[in-house]
C-alpha positions, 0 to 999 in steps of 0.5 A, a space after each residue: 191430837 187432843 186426844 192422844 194420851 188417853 186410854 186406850 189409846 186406839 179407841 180415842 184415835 179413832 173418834 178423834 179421826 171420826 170427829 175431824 170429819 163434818 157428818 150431819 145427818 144427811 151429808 154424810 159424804 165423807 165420812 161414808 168415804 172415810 169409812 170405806 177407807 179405813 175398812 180397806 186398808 185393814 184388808 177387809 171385806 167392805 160393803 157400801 149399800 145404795 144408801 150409804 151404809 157401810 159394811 165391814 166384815 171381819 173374820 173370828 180370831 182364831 179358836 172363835 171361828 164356828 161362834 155365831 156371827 156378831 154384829 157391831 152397830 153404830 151410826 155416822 151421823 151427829 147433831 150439829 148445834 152449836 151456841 147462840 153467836 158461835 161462828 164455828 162451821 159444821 161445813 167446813 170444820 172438826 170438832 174442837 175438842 179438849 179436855 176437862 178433868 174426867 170428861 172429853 167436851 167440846 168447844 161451843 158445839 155439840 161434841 158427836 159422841 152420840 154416836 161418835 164413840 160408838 163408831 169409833 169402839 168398833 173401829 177399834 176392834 176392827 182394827 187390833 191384833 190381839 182382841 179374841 172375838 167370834 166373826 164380826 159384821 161391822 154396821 155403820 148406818 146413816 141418818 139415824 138422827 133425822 130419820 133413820 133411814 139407814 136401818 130403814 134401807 137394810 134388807 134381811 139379806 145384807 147380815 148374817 150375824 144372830 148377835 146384834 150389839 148396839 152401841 148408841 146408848 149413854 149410861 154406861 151403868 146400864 143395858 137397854 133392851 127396848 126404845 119407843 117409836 116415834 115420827 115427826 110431825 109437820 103442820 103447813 098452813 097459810 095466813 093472812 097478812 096486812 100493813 100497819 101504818 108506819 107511824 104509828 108503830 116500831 118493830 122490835 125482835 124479841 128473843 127468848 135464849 140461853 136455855 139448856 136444850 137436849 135430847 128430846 126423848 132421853 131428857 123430855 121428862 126433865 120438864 127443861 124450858 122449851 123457846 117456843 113454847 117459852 115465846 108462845 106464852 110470852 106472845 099470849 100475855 103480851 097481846 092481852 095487855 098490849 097491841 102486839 103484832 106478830 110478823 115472823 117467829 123462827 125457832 128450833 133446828 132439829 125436831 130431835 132437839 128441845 129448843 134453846 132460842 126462838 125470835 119473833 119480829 112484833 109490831 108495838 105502837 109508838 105509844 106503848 114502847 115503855 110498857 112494851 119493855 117493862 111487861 118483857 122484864 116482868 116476863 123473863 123474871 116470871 120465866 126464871 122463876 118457873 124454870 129455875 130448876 133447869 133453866 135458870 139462865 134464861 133471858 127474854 131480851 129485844 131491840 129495835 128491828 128496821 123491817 117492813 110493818 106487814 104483820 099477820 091479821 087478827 083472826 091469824 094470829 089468835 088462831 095460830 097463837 092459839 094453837 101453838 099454844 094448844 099443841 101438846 108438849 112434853 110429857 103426854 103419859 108415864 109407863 104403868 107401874 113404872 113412873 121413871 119411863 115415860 110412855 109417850 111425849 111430844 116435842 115441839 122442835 121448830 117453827 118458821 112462821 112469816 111471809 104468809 106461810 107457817 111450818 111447825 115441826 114436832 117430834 112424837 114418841 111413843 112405846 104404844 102407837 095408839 097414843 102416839 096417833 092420839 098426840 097426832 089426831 090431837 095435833 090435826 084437830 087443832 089445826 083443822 085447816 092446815 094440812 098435818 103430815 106424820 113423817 118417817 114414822 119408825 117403831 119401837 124395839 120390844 124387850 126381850 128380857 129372857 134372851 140369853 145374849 142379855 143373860 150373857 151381858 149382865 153376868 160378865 158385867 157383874 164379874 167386870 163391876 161388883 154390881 148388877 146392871 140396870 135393864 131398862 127401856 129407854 124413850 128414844 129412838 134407836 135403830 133396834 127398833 127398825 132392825 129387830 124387825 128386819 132381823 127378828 130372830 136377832 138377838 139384841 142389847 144396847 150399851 155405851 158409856 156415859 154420855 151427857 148433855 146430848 144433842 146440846 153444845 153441853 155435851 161431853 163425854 166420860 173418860 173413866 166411863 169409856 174405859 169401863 165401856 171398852 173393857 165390857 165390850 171386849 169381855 163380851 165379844 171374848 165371851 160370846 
């Protein structure tokens, strides 16, 4: 056990246990089992609902006992990336974790702490002897990462408790009291395609990687390097000085996720090879510069690729190249009198373009819905002759800011810390947003200990800072 000798030791046990099992959003099988497990063999009450989430309810300590009923809330499910050339297996392994000096990391892979030590916090009350606590419904929601279709699915039958604390938030020097909406965004199309002459052409891949990546709401304001983004500007100047034909782009896993590599197959004439490769090193050199402050390892490199010579037409390729490049991307607007808070964005997250068919994934958030369906009508006329589809749109969490349960809070975390907490809304997603609607006389706050790099191979998590986590939410529950 990697973990073992950290403290509290309960805490860490169980993320580790979490993090042996593979979770991606969607297949979260085992862990849904495991969870149904570990909340029997404590003797609880256990409830699994038709989509997966678990409910383990578990009565006030004593003296606590006519208190109003607490709700502990986190998600199964992480994000599964891992670095460029990583043979590690989301499948059929755990993550491998270790640690470095004051932080909890991961080897090559993201290290699920979002929303793994959340989970494993309330593990960890569900499962002590001595914590004073009112009673308590134990929340463990699916799929939060993808679509959220876990809280989505929650009735206003299922819980009965009046306090909601979320435990998927990363900064632990903060409460968060409201999250933007967002949805997906899908563009479909076809192209035309026709067959160079093998003769006169050589086909080479061009890879555009080693970028930073992230969250694409919590770090969207960060202005990091974007692979699609960073291969669409390439392919443009490259076209306007050579014959450059596309025959496939694929990049991006997750449309919650900034891209860190994007590939795309080109066609180059025989007789512009040497230009070619010169024109890529000026560009990733142009590249490093502009993203010196985020992505300063980036690379544009290629090599030669044995394939066939079916490329897109022209009138496909400036439209598609076109419109790649019109899509919004990033920041789209800063919150009024409150510049840190970005309002709206959107991220471009994936494409697969090749064969004759295109798929554009993006990711749009918004606190305001009417500016996340100006990105969306935006998006549509770009693509007028495509079919564009917003997805599993959720909405925003709107903050409470005279609850008396964050009164509550940020008392006990001044007593705890010397100082103040920050009340902040954040721009991303949480579940929050879907539960206070389902549950709007519910009092809510999100808090969790500092969390760094995620949904990137660059994440990890802090040990102080999780202590400091465990020792408020324990006070809380005590105070509550």
């Amino acid at each position: 056990m990697v973990l073992n000798d950290l403290k509290p030791n309960a805490i860490w046990q169980h993320f580790e246990s979490i993090n042996s099992i593979p979770r991606a959003s969607t297949k979260e099988e085992e862990i849904i089992q495991f969870m149904i497990a570990f909340g029997n063999s404590l003797g609880l009450e256990t409830i699994v609902d038709d989509i997966g989430n678990v409910i383990i309810k578990k009565p006030a300590s004593a003296g606590k006992e006519n208190h109003k009923t607490v709700v502990l809330q986190g998600h199964l499910d992480m994000v599964h990336q891992k670095e460029a050339g990583s043979k590690f297996d989301f499948a059929t392994q755990g993550i491998e974790m270790y640690i470095d000096g004051d932080w909890v990391k991961a080897k090559e892979t993201t290290l699920g702490a979002d929303n793994g030590i959340g989970s494993a916090a309330i593990m960890a009350v569900l499962s002590s002897n001595d914590l004073v606590h009112p009673p308590i419904e134990a929340l463990f929601t699916i799929d939060e990462e993808m679509g959220m279709t876990g809280a989505m699915a929650l009735t206003n039958k299922q819980l009965k408790g009046k306090i909601l604390l979320n435990l998927d938030s990363e900064e632990d020097d903060e409460i968060t009291i409201g999250c933007a909406g967002g949805a997906d965004v899908e563009i479909k199309g076809t192209y035309a395609t026709e067959t160079l002459n093998a003769a006169a052409y050589e086909m080479q891949t061009i890879t555009v990687g080693n970028l930073i990546g992230g969250h694409s709401g919590v770090d969207i304001h960060l202005n990091r390097a974007n692979a699609i983004k960073v291969m669409a500007e390439c392919l443009q100047e490259l076209t306007a000085k050579l014959e450059c034909r596309i025959q496939s782009v694929h990049g991006g896993t997750l449309t919650n996720v900034i891209p860190r590599d994007c590939n795309a197959v080109v066609a180059i004439p025989t007789t512009e090879l040497d230009e070619f490769i010169s024109e890529l090193k000026a560009l990733e050199s142009k590249s490093r510069q502009q993203y010196a402050a985020t992505d300063s390892a980036l690379t544009i490199t290629t090599t030669k690729t044995a394939t066939t010579l079916s490329v897109m037409s022209k009138d496909a390729h400036d439209y598609l190249l076109s419109g790649l490049l019109s899509i919004p991307n990033g920041v789209y607007r800063v919150t009024p009198k409150m510049p840190d808070l970005v309002q709206t964005s959107n991220s471009i997250s994936i494409i697969k373009l090749e064969g004759g068919r295109y798929t554009i994934a993006c990711h749009a958030r918004s606190s305001v819905d009417k500016e996340r369906l100006e990105i969306i009508e935006t998006i549509t006329g770009i693509f007028n002759e495509s079919d564009v589809l917003e997805i599993g749109p959720y909405p925003g969490w709107e903050p409470r800011p005279d609850s008396e349960l964050l009164h509550a809070a940020v008392a006990i975390y001044e007593k705890l810390n010397g100082v103040k907490p920050a009340v902040k809304s954040i721009h991303a997603g949480l579940e929050t947003g879907i539960l206070s609607g389902t549950y709007p006389d519910m009092e809510m706050i999100s808090f969790g200990p500092n969390i760094l790099g995620a949904h990137s191979p660059e994440e990890r998590l802090q040990i102080s800072s999780t202590q400091k986590f465990w020792k408020f939410l324990t006070e809380i529950l005590k105070n509550l």
